[in-house]
Steps between C-alpha positions, in 0.01 A plus 500: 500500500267247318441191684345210281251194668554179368223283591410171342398142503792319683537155448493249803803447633695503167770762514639469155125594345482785681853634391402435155145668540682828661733488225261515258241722654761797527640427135094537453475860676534747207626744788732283652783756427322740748473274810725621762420267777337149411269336778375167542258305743594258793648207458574628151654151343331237680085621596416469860618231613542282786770290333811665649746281272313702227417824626915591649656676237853372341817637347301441178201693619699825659706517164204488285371814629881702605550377082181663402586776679800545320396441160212719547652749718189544729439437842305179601278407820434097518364275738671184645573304782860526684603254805119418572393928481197582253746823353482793237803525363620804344844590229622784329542570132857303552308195664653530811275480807403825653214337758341171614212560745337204686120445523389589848159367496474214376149317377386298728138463390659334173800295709761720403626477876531126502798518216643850521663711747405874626727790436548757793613746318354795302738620223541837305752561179543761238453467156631790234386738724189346686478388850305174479344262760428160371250262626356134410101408447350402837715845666245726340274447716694614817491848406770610806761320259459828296411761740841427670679543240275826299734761598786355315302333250419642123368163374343206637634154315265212497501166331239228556351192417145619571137348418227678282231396754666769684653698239258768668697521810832536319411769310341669770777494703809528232278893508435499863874511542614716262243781625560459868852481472517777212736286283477312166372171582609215219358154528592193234239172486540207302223343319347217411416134678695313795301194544165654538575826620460763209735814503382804292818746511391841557817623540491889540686833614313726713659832552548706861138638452326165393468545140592198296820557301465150354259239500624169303142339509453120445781468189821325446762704491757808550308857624661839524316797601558762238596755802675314670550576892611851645736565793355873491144401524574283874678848600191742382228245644674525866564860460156572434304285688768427807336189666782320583548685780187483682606153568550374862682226622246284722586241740367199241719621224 
C-alpha cells in the first residue's frame, strides 16, 4: 500500500482556500494515480484554531473529502473538529467513514484545553489489509498510547499541527515509536505561519526498524514513498527481534 503526506500552508481559518489548495496540490502530484491512502494534518480545513464556529467541520466539509474519495478512489485521513472533539477522521475509497478517533491529550501549554474537549478513548481500524492506530499531535508524546496498542498495531497514524522550534522532538519521536513499537510510524505536519508561530512540515514515514521510508522536508505538497509500506516487514521485525514480549504490565501503566 502507498500512503501519500499532504502537508502545506493552510490558510487561517478559511475553509474554502484550503479545499481549493488540496485540489490543486493532488492534480499537481505527477503520481497521484499511485496514492492509495491520502493523509492530511490536524485541523486540516481550518489551522489550529481556537475559533470553534470555524474549526467544527460541516456537511460541506465531510462531503468534500467522502467526494474526493470517490472521484479519486483512495483512502483519505483529515483532521477536524466534531461536537467540541479535536478528531482524525478517516473514509474509504467509497467516502464512507471507516473511523473517527478523538484527541486524548489535549494542548494545554497552547490553550487547547480551554476550547476543546478530551477523548477517552483509544481507537484501532483496518485499512486494505493494515491494522492501524491513529493518533493526534500533542498524543505523541505519551508513548503508552502506542505501547498499548503495539501488538495489534502495523502502523502508527499521526497528524499534527506542530512547530519547527521543535521540529526536533517530532522527528525524534515519529522514530522513537516506530522502533520501540516495531511498526511503521507515519506522521503528516503542515507548514507555514499561524500568527507568529512558523511550521516547517517534515512530514515522514519511518519503518518498524527506524529507517525513514519518506521524508517530505520543508515543501508544499503531495509525497509518496516509492516503496511504499510493508505488512511483511512488521511480521519479520517481531519475528526476529521478539521484544514485544518482554513487556510487563506495571502498576503505573
Amino acid at each position: 500500500m502507498k500512503p501519500a503526506l499532504c502537508q502545506y500552508d493552510i490558510k487561517w481559518e478559511d475553509k474554502e482556500a484550503n479545499k481549493a489548495k488540496i485540489e490543486r496540490l493532488l492534480g499537481n502530484c505527477p503520481r497521484h494515480g499511485e496514492i492509495d491512502w491520502l493523509i492530511f494534518p490536524e485541523m486540516t480545513l481550518s489551522g489550529f484554531t481556537m475559533n470553534t464556529a470555524i474549526s467544527e467541520l460541516n456537511d460541506a466539509d465531510r462531503n468534500f473529502f467522502r467526494d474526493l474519495a470517490q472521484k479519486r478512489n483512495i483512502n483519505i485521513s483529515y483532521g477536524g473538529v466534531e461536537g467540541g472533539f479535536n478528531k482524525l477522521i478517516t473514509v474509504n475509497r467509497h467516502g464512507d467513514r471507516i473511523n473517527a478517533y478523538s484527541k486524548i491529550h489535549l494542548y494545554a501549554f497552547g490553550g487547547e484545553d480551554k476550547y476543546y474537549k478530551a477523548g477517552s478513548k483509544q481507537e484501532f481500524f483496518e485499512l486494505e489489509g493494515f491494522k492501524v492506530t491513529p493518533v493526534v499531535c500533542f498524543d505523541l508524546r505519551f508513548p503508552y498510547l502506542f505501547w498499548n496498542q503495539a501488538e495489534k498495531t502495523d502502523i502508527y497514524l499521526v497528524i499534527a499541527v506542530w512547530p519547527m522550534r521543535r521540529a526536533e522532538h517530532w522527528m525524534t519521536l515519529l522514530r522513537a515509536r516506530a522502533v520501540e513499537n516495531q511498526a511503521y510510524c507515519v506522521g503528516v505536519n503542515r507548514l507555514g505561519f499561524e500568527g507568529k508561530v512558523e511550521y516547517s512540515g517534515n512530514s515522514m514515514c519511518f519503518d518498524p526498524l527506524g529507517k525513514p521510508v519518506l521524508d517530505a522536508g520543508a515543501a508544499e505538497g503531495v509525497f509518496l514513498s516509492e516503496t511504499g509500506v510493508d505488512k511483511d516487514l512488521v511480521a519479520r521485525t517481531r519475528a526476529r527481534f521478539p521484544f514485544l514480549k518482554e513487556r510487563r504490565k506495571m502498576d503505573w501503566m
